[in-house]
N, C-alpha and C positions, 0 to 999 in steps of 0.2 A: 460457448457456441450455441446459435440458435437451433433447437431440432426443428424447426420449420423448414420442407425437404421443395426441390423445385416441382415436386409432381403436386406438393399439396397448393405449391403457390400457382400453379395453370388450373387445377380445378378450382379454385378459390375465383381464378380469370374469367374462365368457361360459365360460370354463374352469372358472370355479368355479360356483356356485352361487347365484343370486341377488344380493339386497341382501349380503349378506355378503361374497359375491366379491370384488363392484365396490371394498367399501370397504377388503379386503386389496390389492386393487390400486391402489390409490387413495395407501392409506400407503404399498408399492412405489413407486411412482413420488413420490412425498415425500423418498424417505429418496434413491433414486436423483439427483434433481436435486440434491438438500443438497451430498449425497457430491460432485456435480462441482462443484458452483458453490465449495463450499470446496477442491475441489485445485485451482480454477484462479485461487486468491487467491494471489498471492506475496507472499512474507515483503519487510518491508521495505528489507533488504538487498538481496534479489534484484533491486525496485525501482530502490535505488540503482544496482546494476551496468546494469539495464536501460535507464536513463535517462542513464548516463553520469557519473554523479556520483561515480565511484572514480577515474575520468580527472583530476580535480584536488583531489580532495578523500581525504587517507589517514584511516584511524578514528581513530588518535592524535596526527601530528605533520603541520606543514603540507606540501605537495606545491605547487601553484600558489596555491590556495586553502588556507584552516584545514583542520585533522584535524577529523574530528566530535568528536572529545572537546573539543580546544579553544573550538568554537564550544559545546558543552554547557557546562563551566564560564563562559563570558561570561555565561550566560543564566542559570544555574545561580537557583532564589528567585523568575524572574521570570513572574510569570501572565499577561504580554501574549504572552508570548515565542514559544510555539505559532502563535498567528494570524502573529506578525509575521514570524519565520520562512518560513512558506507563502506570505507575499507575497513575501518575498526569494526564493524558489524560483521562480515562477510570475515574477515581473516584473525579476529582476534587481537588483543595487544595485553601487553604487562609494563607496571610501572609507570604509568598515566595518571593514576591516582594511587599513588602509594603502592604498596604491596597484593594488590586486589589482579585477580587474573580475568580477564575477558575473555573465556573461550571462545574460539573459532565458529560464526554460525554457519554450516557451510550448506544447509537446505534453507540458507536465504537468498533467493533469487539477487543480482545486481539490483534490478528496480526497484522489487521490497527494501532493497535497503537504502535505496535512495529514499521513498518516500517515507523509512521510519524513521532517514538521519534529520531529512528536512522537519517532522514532525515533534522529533527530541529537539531541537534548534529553537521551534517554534513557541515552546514552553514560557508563559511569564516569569520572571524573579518572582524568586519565592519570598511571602511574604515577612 
């Protein structure tokens, strides 16, 4: 959220001159919140590390769990794969890969886990 307050964006107005002012202030404070609210988006990776998903999951080969690239070749063609993905995120699964347990994320937002499943999908074969 932007902490830019409407008292600050009329005095920001009141400096200028009129209608005109307000609406040069107006786009200031547009472009101002844009600017945070996109630096305070993390890249999907960042995600991943945030949420702990580097802790058993490597990008190419398995660790506890599959490499993201692995699990992207499984899926590789499939259009369910995104959604069903984000439910294996969010609720956990067993038996998917063997004997290996996918705990439950459940301080993963739906969207977070939309954009980590699309970004595990996204993975090249590994080489």
């Amino acid at each position: 959220m932007c902490a830019t307050s409407v008292t600050e964006l009329l005095s920001l107005g009141s400096s200028f001159r009129g209608l005109a002012g307000l609406r040069c202030a107006a786009t200031v404070l547009l472009l101002v919140c844009g600017l945070t609210a996109m630096a305070q988006t993390p890249s999907p990776q960042d995600l991943a590390r945030k949420n702990g998903c580097m802790a058993c999951h490597g990008m190419v080969r398995k660790q506890v769990g599959p490499g993201f690239a692995q699990i992207a070749a499984r899926y590789r063609g499939d259009a369910e794969a995104p959604l069903r993905l984000a439910g294996k995120i969010q609720e956990g699964s067993v038996g998917t890969w063997g004997r290996v347990i996918m705990p439950r994320q459940s301080l993963v937002t739906p969207a977070d886990a939309q954009v980590l499943a699309r970004w595990v999908l996204s993975q090249p074969p590994s080489p």
